[in-house]
ROSE-632568 format. One record per residue (C-alpha): residue in three letters; x negated, y, z negated; residue number from 1. Coordinates in pm, 1 decimal, always signed. Example, Ala and Ser with C-alpha at 12.3 -4.5 7.8 and 13.67 -1.06 7.14 Angstrom:
<atoms>
<atom><resn>ALA</resn><X>-1230.0</X><Y>-450.0</Y><Z>-780.0</Z><resi>1</resi></atom>
<atom><resn>SER</resn><X>-1367.0</X><Y>-106.0</Y><Z>-714.0</Z><resi>2</resi></atom>
</atoms>
This chain:
<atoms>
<atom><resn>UNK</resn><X>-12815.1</X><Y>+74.6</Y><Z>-9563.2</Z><resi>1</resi></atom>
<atom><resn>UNK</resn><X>-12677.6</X><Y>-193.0</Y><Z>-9271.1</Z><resi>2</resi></atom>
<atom><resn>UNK</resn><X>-12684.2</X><Y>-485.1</Y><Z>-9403.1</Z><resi>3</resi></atom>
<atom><resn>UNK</resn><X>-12812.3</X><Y>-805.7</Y><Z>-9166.9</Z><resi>4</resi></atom>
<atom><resn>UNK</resn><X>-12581.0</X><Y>-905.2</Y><Z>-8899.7</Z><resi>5</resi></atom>
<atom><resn>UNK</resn><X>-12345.1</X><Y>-1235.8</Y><Z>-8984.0</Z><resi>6</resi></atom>
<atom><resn>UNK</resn><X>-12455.5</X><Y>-1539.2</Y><Z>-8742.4</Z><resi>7</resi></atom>
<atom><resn>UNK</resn><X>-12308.8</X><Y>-1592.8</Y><Z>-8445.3</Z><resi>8</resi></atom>
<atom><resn>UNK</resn><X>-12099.9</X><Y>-1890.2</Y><Z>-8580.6</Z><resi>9</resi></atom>
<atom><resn>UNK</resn><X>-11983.5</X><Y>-1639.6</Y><Z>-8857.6</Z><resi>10</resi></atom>
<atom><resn>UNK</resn><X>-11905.7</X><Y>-1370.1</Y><Z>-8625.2</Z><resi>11</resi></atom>
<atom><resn>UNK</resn><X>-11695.5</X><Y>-1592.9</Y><Z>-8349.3</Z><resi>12</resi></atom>
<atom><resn>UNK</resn><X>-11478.6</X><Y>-1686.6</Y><Z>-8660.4</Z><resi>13</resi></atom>
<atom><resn>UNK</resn><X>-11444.4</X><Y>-1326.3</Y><Z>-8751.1</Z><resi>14</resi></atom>
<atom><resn>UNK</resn><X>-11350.2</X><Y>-1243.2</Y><Z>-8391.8</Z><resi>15</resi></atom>
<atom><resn>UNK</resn><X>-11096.3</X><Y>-1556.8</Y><Z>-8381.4</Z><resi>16</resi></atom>
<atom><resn>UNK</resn><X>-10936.8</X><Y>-1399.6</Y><Z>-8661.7</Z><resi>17</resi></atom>
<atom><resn>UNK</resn><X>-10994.1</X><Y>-1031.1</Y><Z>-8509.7</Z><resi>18</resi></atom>
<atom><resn>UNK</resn><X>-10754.8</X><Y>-1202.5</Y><Z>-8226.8</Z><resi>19</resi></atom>
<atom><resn>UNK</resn><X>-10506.7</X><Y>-1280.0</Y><Z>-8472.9</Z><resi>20</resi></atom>
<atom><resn>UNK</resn><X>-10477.5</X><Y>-923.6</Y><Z>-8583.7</Z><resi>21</resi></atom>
<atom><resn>UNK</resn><X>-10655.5</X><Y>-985.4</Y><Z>-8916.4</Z><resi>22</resi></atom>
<atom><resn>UNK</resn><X>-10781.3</X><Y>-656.3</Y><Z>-9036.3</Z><resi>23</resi></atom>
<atom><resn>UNK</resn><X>-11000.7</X><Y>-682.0</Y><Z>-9295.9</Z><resi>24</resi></atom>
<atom><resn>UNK</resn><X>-11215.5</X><Y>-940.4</Y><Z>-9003.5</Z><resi>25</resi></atom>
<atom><resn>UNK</resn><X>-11210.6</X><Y>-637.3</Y><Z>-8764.9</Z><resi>26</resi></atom>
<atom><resn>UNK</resn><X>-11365.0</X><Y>-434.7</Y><Z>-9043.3</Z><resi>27</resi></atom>
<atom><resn>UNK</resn><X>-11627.2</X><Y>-688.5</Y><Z>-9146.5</Z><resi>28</resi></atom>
<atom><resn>UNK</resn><X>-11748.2</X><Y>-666.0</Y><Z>-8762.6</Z><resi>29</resi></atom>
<atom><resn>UNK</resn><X>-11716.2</X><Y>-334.6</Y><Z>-8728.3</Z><resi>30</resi></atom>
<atom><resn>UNK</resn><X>-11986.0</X><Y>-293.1</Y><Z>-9054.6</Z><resi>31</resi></atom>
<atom><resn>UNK</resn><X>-12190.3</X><Y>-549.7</Y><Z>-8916.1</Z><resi>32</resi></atom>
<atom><resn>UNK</resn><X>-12233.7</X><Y>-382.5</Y><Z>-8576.1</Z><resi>33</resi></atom>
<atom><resn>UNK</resn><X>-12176.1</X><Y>-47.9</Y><Z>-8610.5</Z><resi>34</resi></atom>
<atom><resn>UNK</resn><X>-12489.5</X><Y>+116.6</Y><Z>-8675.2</Z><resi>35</resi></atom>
<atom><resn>UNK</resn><X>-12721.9</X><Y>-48.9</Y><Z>-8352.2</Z><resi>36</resi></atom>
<atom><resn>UNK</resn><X>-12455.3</X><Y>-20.8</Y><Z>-8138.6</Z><resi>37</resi></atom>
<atom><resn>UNK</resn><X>-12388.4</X><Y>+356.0</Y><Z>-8270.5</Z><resi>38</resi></atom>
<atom><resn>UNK</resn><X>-12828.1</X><Y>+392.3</Y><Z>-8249.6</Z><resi>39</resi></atom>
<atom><resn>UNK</resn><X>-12776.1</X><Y>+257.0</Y><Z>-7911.2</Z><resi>40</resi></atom>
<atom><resn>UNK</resn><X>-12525.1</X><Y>+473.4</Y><Z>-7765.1</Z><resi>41</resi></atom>
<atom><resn>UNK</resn><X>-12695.3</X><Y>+765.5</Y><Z>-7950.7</Z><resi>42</resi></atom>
<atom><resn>UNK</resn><X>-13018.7</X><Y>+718.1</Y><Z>-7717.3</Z><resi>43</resi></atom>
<atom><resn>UNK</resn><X>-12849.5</X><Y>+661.1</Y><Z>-7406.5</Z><resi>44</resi></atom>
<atom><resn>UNK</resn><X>-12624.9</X><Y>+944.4</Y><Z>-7404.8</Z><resi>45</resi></atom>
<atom><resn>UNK</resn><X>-12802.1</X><Y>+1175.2</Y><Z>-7627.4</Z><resi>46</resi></atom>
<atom><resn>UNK</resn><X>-12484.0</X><Y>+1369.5</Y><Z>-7794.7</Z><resi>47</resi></atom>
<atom><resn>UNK</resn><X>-12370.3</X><Y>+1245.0</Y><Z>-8129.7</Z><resi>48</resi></atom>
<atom><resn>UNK</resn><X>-12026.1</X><Y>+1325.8</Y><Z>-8081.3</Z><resi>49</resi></atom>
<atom><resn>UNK</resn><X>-12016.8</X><Y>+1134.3</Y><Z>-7766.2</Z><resi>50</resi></atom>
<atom><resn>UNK</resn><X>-12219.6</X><Y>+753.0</Y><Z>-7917.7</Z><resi>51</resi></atom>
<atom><resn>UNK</resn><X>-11920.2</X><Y>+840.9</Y><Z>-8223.3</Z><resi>52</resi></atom>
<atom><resn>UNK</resn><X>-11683.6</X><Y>+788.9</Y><Z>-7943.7</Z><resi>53</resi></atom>
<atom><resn>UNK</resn><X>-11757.1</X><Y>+582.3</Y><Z>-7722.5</Z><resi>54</resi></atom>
<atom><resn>UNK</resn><X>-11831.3</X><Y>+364.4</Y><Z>-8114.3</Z><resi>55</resi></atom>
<atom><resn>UNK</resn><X>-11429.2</X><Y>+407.4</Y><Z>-8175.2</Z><resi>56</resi></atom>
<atom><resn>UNK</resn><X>-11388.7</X><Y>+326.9</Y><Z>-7765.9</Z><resi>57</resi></atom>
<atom><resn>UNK</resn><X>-11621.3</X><Y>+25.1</Y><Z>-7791.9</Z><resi>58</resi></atom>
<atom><resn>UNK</resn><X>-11441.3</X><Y>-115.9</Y><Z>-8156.6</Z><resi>59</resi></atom>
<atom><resn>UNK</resn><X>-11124.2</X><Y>-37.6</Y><Z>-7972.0</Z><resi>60</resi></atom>
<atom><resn>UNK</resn><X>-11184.9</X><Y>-262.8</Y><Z>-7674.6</Z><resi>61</resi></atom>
<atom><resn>UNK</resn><X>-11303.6</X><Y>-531.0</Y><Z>-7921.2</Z><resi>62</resi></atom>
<atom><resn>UNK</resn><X>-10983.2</X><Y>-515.3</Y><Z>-8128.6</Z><resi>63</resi></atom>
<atom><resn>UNK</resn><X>-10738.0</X><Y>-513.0</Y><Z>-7811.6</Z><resi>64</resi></atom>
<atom><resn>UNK</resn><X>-10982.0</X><Y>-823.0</Y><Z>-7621.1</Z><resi>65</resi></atom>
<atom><resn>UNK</resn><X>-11048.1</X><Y>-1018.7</Y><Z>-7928.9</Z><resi>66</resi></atom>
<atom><resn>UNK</resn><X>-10792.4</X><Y>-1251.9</Y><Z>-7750.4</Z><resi>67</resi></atom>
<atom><resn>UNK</resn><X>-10974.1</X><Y>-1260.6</Y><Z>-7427.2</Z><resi>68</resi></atom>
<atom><resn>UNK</resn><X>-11344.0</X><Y>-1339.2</Y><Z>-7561.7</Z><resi>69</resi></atom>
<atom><resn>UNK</resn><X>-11494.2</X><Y>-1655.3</Y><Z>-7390.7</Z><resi>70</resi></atom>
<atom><resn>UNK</resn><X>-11669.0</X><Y>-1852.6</Y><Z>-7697.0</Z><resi>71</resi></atom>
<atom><resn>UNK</resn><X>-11943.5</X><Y>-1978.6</Y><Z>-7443.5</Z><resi>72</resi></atom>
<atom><resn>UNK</resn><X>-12077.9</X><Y>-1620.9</Y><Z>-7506.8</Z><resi>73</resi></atom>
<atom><resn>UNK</resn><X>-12244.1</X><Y>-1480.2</Y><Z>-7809.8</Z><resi>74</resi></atom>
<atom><resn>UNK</resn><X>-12009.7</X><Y>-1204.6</Y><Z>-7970.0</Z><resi>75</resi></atom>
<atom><resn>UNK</resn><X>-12249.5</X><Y>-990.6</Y><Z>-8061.7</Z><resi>76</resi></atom>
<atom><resn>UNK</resn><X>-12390.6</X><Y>-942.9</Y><Z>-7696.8</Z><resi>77</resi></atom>
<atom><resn>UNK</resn><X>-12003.4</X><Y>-912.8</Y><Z>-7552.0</Z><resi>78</resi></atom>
<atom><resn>UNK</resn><X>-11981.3</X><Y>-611.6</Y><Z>-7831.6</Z><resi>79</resi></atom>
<atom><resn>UNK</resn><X>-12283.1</X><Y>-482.6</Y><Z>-7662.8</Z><resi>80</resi></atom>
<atom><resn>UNK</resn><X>-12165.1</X><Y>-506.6</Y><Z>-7326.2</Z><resi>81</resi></atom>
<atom><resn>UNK</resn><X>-11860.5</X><Y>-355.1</Y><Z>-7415.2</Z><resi>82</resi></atom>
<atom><resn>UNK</resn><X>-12064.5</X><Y>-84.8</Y><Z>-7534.3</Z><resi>83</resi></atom>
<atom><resn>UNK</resn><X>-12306.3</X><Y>-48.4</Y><Z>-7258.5</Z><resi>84</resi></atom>
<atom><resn>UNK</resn><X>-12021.9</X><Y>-36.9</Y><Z>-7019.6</Z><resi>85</resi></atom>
<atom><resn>UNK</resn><X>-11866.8</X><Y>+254.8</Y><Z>-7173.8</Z><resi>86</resi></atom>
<atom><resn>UNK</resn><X>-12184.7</X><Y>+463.4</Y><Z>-7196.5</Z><resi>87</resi></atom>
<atom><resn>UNK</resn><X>-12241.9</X><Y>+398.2</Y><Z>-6803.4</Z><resi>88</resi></atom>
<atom><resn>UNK</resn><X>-11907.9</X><Y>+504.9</Y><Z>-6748.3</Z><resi>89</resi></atom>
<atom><resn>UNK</resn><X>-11956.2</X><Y>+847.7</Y><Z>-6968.1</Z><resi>90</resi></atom>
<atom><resn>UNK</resn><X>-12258.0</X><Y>+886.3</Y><Z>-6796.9</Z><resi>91</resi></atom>
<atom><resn>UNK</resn><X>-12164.7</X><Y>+812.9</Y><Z>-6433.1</Z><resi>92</resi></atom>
<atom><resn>UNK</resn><X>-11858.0</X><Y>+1082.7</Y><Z>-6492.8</Z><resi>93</resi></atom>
<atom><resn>UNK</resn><X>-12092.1</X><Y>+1351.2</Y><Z>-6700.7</Z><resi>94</resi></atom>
<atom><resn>UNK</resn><X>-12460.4</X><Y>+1320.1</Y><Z>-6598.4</Z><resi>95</resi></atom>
<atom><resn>UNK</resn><X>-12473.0</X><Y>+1620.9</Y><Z>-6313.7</Z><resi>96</resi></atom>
<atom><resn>UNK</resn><X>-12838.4</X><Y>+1751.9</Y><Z>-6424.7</Z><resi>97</resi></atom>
<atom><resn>UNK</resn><X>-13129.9</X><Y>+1557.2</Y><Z>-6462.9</Z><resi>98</resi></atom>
<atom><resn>UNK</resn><X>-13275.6</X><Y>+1782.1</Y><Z>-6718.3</Z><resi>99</resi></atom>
<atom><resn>UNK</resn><X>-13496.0</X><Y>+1645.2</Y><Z>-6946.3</Z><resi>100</resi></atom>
<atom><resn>UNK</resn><X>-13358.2</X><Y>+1607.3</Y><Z>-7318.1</Z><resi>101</resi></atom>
<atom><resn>UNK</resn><X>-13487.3</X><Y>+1546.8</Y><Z>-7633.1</Z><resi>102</resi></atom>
<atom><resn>UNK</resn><X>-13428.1</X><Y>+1194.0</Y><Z>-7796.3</Z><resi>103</resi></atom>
<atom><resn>UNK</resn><X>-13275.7</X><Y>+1171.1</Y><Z>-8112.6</Z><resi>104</resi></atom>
<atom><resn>UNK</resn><X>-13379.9</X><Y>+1037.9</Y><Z>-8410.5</Z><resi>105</resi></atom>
<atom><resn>UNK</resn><X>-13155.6</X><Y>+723.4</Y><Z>-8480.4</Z><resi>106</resi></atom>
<atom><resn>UNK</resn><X>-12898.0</X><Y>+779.2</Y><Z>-8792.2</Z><resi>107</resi></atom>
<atom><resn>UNK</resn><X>-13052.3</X><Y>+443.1</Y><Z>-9052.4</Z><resi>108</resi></atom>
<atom><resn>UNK</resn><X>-13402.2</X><Y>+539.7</Y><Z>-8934.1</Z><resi>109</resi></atom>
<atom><resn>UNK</resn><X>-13502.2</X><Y>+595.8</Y><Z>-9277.2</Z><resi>110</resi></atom>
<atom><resn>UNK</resn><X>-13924.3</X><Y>+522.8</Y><Z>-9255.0</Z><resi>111</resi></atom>
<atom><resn>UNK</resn><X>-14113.1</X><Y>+495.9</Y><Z>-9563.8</Z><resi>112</resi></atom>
<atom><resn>UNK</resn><X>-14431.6</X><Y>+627.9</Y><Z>-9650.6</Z><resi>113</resi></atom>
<atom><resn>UNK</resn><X>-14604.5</X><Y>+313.2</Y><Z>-9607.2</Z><resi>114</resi></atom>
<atom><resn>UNK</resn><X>-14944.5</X><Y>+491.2</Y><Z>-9469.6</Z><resi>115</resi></atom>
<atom><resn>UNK</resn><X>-15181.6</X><Y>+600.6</Y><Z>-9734.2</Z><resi>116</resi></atom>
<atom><resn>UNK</resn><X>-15293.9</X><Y>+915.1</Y><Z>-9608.6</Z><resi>117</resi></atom>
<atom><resn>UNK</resn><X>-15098.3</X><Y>+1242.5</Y><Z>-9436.5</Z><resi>118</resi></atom>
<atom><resn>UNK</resn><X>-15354.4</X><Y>+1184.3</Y><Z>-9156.2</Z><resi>119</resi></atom>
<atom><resn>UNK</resn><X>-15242.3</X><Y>+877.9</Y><Z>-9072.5</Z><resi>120</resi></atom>
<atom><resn>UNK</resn><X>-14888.9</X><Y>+1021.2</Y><Z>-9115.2</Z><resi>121</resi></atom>
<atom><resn>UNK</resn><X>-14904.2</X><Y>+1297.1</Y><Z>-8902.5</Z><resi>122</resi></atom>
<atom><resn>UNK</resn><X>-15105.8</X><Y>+1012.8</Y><Z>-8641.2</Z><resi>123</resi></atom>
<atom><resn>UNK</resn><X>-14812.9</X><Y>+736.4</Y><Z>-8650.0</Z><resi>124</resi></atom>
<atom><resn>UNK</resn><X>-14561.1</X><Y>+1031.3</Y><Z>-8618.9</Z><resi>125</resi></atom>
<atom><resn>UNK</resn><X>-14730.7</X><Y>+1192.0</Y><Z>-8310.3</Z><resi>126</resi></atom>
<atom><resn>UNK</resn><X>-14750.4</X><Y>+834.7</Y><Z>-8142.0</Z><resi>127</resi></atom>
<atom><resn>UNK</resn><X>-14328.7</X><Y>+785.9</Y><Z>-8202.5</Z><resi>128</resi></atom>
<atom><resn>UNK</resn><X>-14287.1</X><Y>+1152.8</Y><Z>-8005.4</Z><resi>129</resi></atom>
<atom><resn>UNK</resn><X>-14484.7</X><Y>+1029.6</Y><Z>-7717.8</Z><resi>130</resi></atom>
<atom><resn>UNK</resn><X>-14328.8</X><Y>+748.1</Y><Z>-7704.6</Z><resi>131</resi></atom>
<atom><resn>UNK</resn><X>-13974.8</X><Y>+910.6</Y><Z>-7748.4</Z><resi>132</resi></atom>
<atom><resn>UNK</resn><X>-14096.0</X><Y>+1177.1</Y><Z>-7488.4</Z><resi>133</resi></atom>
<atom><resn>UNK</resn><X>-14189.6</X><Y>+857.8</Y><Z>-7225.0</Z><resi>134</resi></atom>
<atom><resn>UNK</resn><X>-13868.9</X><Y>+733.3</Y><Z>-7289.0</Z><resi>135</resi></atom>
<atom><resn>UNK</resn><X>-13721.2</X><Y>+1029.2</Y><Z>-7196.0</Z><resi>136</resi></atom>
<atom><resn>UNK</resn><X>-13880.3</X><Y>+1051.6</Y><Z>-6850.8</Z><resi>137</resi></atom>
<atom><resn>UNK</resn><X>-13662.2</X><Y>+682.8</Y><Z>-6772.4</Z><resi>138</resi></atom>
<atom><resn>UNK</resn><X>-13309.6</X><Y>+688.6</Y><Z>-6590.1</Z><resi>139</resi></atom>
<atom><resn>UNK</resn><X>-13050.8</X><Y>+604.3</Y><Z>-6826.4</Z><resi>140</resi></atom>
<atom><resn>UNK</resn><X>-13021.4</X><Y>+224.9</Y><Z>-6702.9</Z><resi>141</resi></atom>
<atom><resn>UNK</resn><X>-13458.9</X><Y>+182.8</Y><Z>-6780.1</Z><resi>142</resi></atom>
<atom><resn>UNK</resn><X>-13424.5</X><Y>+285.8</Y><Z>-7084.5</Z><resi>143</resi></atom>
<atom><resn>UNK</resn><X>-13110.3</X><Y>+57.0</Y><Z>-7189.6</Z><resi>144</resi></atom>
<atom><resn>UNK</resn><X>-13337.6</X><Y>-258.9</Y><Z>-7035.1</Z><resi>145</resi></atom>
<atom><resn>UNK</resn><X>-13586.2</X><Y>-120.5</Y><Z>-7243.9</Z><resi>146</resi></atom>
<atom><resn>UNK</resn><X>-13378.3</X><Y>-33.6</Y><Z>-7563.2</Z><resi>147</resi></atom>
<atom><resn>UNK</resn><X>-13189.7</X><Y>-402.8</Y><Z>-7541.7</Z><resi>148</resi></atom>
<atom><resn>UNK</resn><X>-13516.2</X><Y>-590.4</Y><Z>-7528.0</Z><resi>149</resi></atom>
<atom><resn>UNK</resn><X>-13775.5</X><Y>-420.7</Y><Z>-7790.4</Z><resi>150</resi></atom>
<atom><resn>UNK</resn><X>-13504.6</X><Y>-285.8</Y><Z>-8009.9</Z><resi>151</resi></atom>
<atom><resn>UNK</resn><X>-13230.1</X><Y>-521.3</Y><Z>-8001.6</Z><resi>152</resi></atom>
<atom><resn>UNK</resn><X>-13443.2</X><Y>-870.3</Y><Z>-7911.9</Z><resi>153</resi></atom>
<atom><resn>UNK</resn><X>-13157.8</X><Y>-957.3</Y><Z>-7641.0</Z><resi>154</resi></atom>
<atom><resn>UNK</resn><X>-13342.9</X><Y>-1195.9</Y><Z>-7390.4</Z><resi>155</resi></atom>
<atom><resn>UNK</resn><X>-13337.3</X><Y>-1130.5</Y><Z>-6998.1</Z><resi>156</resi></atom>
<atom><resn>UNK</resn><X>-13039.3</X><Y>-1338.0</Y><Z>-6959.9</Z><resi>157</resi></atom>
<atom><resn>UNK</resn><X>-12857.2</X><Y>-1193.0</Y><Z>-7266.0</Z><resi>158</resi></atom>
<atom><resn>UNK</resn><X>-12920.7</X><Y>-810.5</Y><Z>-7113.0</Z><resi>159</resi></atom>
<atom><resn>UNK</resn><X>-12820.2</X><Y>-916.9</Y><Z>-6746.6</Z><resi>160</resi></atom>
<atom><resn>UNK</resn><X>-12466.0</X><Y>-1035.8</Y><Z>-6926.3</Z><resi>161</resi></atom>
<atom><resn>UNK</resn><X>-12494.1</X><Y>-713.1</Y><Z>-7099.7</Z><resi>162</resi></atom>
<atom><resn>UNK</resn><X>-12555.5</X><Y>-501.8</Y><Z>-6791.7</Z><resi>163</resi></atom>
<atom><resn>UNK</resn><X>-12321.7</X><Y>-700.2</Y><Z>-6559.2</Z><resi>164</resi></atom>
<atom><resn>UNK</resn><X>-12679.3</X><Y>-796.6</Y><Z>-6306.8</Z><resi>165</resi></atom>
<atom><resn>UNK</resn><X>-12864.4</X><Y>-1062.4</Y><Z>-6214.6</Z><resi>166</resi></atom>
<atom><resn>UNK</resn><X>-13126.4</X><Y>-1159.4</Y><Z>-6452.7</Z><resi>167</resi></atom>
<atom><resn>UNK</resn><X>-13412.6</X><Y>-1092.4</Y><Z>-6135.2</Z><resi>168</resi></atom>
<atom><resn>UNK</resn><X>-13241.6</X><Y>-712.3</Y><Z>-6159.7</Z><resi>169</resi></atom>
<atom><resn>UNK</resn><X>-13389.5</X><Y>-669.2</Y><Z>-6532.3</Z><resi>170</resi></atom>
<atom><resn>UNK</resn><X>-13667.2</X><Y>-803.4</Y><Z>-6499.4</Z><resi>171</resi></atom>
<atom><resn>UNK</resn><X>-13716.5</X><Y>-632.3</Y><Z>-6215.4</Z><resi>172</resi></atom>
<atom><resn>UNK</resn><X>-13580.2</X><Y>-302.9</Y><Z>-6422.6</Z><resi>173</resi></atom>
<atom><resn>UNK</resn><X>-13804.9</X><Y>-386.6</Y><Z>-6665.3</Z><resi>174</resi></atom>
<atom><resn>UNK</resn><X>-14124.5</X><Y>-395.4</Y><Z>-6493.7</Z><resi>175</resi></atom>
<atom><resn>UNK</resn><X>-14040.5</X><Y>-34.0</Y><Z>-6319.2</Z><resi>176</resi></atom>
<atom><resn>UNK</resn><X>-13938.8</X><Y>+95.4</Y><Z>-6695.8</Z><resi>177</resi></atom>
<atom><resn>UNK</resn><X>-14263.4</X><Y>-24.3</Y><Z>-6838.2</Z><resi>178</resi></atom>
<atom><resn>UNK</resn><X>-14529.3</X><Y>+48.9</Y><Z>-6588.2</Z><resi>179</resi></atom>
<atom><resn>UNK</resn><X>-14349.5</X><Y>+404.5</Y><Z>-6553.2</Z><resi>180</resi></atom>
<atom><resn>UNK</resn><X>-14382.1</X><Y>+452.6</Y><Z>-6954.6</Z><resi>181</resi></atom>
<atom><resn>UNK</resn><X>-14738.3</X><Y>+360.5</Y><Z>-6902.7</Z><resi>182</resi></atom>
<atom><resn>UNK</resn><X>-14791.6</X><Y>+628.7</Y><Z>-6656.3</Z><resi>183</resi></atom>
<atom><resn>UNK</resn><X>-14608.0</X><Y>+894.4</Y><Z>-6855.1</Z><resi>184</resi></atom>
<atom><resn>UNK</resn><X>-14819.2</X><Y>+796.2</Y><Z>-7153.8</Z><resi>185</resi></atom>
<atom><resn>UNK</resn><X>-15146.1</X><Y>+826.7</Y><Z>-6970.9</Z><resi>186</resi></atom>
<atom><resn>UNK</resn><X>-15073.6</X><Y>+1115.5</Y><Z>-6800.0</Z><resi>187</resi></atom>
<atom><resn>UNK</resn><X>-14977.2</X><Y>+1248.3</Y><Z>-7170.0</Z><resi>188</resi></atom>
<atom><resn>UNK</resn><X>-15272.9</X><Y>+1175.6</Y><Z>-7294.1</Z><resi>189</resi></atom>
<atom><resn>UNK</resn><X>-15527.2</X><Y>+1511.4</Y><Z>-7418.8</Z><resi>190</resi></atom>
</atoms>
């Protein structure tokens, strides 16, 4: 079960020492970040074998740039753009089809039965496939605006350093992702 990330002062310490070539500080980051950033490559490319990885790519790149991090930045959103950068490259060299795929259940999604009846189960359960299906009907840069905000809680600024963009680019994203998921839903509706 992932555990709650370390704060930011806690993880720019870990990273210091990361630069250092402390080991057992690359592995404490790595367990700290390793399943949302594994969840998030998973739904942008799809293909387990490829969010594994681009994972060891992304941990890689953190390891060999420890030494270059700027502090003014939060580590946990350079690990993200680290990560996001590699899944646009995999996709820019692999994505030839458009065809649309199915999106994967995330690897700790582990829900409880928290709803009292199977109707309400079977409900809650259809509503998550629509809104996995929506999702689906994005380009591969919506749905990371989307992902980084309602999943992840990054702000606009944080996912236009993420995304290498000007902040008026996500929102801008953002306003095209959501008011397209709104017409996918509707149009999905019975």
């Amino acid at each position: 079960m992932p555990t709650k990330p370390p704060s930011p002062s806690k993880t720019h310490r870990l990273l210091r020492r990361v630069a250092k070539g402390n080991q057992s500080a690359f592995e404490e980051l790595y367990q700290a970040f390793n399943v949302p950033i594994y969840n998030y490559l998973l739904r942008l490319t799809h293909k387990r074998a490829i969010a594994e990885n681009l994972l060891q790519e992304t941990f890689l790149a953190v390891w060999e740039g420890a030494g270059d991090f700027r502090s003014e930045a939060r580590v946990k959103n350079w690990i993200y753009a680290i990560a996001h950068h590699q899944a646009v490259a995999w996709l820019r060299k692999t994505l030839v089809d458009e065809q649309p795929r199915e999106i994967p259940l995330t690897e700790n999604h582990r829900q409880e039965d928290a709803l009292a009846n199977p109707e309400e189960t079977a409900f809650a359960n259809a509503q998550v496939k629509d809104i996995h299906h929506a999702l689906e009907g994005l380009s591969p840069t919506h749905r990371a605006v989307i992902e980084l905000s309602y999943v992840h809680d990054f702000t606009y600024r944080e996912i236009a350093r993420i995304m290498d963009c000007p902040e008026g680019t996500v929102k801008s994203r953002m306003s095209y992702a959501l008011k397209r998921l709104e017409g996918i839903l509707k149009r999905g509706e019975r």
